[in-house]
C-alpha positions as CSV (number, residue, x, y, z in Angstrom):
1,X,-0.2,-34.3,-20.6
2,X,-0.6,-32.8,-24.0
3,X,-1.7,-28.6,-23.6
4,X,-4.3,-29.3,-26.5
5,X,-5.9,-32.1,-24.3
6,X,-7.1,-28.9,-21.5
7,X,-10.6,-27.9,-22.2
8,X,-11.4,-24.4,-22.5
9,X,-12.4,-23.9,-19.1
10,X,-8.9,-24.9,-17.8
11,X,-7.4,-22.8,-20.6
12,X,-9.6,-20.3,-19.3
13,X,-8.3,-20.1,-15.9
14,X,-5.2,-20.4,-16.8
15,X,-4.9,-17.3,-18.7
16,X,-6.9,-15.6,-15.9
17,X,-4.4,-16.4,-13.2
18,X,-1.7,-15.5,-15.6
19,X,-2.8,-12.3,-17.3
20,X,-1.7,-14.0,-20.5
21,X,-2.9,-15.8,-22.9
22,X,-1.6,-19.4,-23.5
23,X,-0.8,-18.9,-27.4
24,X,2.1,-16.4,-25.5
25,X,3.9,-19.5,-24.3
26,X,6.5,-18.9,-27.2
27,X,6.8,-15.5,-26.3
28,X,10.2,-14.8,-25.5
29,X,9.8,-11.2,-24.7
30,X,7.3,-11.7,-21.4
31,X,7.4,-13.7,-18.2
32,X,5.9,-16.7,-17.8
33,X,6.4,-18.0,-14.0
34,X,2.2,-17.3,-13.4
35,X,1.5,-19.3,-16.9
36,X,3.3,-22.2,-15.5
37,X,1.9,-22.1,-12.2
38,X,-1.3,-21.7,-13.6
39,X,-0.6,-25.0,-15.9
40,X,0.8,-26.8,-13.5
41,X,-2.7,-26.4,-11.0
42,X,-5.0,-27.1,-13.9
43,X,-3.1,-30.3,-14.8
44,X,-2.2,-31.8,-11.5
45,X,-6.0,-30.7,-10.4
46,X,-7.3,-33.0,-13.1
47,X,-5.8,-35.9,-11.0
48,X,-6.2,-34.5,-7.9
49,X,-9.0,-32.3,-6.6
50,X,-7.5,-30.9,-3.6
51,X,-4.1,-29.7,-5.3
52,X,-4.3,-26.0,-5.2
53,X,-2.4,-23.1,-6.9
54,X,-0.2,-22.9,-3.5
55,X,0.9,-26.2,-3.8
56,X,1.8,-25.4,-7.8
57,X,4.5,-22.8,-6.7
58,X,6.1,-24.7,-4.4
59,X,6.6,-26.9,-7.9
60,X,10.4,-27.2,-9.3
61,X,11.1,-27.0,-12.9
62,X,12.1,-30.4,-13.2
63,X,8.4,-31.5,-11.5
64,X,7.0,-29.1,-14.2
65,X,8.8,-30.9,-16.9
66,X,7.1,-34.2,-15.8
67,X,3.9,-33.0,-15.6
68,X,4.0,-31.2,-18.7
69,X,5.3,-34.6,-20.3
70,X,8.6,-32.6,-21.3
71,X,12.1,-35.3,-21.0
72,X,15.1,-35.3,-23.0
73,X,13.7,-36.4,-26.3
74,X,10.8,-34.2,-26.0
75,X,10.7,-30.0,-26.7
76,X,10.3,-27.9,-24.4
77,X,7.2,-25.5,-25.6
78,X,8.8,-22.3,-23.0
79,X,11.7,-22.5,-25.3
80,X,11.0,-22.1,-28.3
């Protein structure tokens, strides 16, 4: 899943749960945990309905990776 593929909606919600707004993903200075619960919900929720923010924070990192499409050959955008 590509982050320029969430409509604005998603990318609204995402940066209401957070407090932040997505563009501070590269941020290295502030906390990011409730961005990428908040990307993880709006992603998985496009597959399934019923996934809720709860079950996005009993996500691990390497679940995140997948669904963020992030693998070996792939950069990571949290660490930039």
């Amino acid at each position: 899943m590509q982050i320029d593929e969430l409509t604005l909606g998603e990318v609204e919600e995402v940066e209401a749960y957070s407090g932040l707004p997505l563009a501070s993903m590269t941020d290295t200075d502030k906390p990011k945990t409730k961005l990428l619960i908040a990307l993880a919900y709006v992603i998985k929720r496009k597959k399934d309905p019923k996934f809720t923010i709860e079950h996005a924070k009993r996500l691990t990192m390497n679940d995140l990776n997948e669904i963020l499409g992030i693998g070996d050959d792939v950069e990571d955008p949290t660490k930039a």
